[in-house]
Phi, psi and omega in degrees: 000145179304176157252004176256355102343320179262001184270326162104232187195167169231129181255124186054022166097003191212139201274156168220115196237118160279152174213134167259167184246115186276171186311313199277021195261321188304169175239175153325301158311341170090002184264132163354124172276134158341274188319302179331311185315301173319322185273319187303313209284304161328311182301327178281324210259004156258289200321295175345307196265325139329321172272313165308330186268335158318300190293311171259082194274281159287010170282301186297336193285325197282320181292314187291338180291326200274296189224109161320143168080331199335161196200148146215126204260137171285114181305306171175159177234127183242140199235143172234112180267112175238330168215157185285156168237142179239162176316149205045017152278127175306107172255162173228121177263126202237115160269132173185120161342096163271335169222143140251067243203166199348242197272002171224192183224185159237147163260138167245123152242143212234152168246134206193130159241097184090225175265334180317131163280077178293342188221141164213123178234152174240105169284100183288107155230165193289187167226111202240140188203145180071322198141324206247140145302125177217158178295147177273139181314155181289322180304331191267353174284307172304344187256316175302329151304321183325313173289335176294295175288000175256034183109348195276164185066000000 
């Protein structure tokens, strides 16, 4: 299997991370447990950022050159839970920049079955190097605007 299949892709300034939903996605009801939501959604805002570093293979090199180590951590999230997902459903965690700014960013991100939204968060991380919040170098803010200016959020 690609890596490119399981990393998804980004189209139009926004990652589209397919996920199916397994048993152990479930509470006792058989409905999405809660909690699940958080690892898909983890799953979109690293592949996003895996792909973007693809795409700026040297652009990634530069930023580690500037601030060694770098990471990035989530600061906060606010969810909006709007309809369930049940087993074996084909879900899409749809990721995109919505701010870029001094040391973070915000993401909006969607849970989507269809056209259905079932979930919507918008989720703030940090850009963090050493241990300390620090500003994201500038090529990597220009290339996450970029996404930003196509349409994300």
């Amino acid at each position: 299997m690609s890596a490119a299949a399981l990393d998804g892709e980004i189209r139009d300034g926004k990652h589209h991370q397919p996920v199916r939903i397994y048993y152990e996605d479930t509470d006792f009801s058989g409905v999405v447990y809660h909690a699940s939501y958080l690892r898909f959604m983890e799953r979109g805002r690293t592949n996003y950022l895996r792909l973007l570093g693809a795409d700026q293979r040297a652009l990634f090199e530069q930023v580690e050159r500037e601030a060694p180590g770098f990471a990035f951590v989530v600061r906060s999230m606010q969810i909006e839970f709007l309809k369930p997902a049940r087993m074996d459903d084909l879900l899409e965690v749809i990721t995109a920049p919505a701010e870029v700014k001094g040391a973070s960013v915000l993401l909006h991100q969607e849970v989507r079955r269809g056209s259905d939204v079932l979930i919507e968060a918008d989720v703030r991380v940090a850009f963090v190097s050493g241990g300390k919040a620090r500003p994201i170098p500038k090529p990597l803010r220009i290339a996450m605007k970029a996404g930003e200016d196509s349409g994300g959020g």
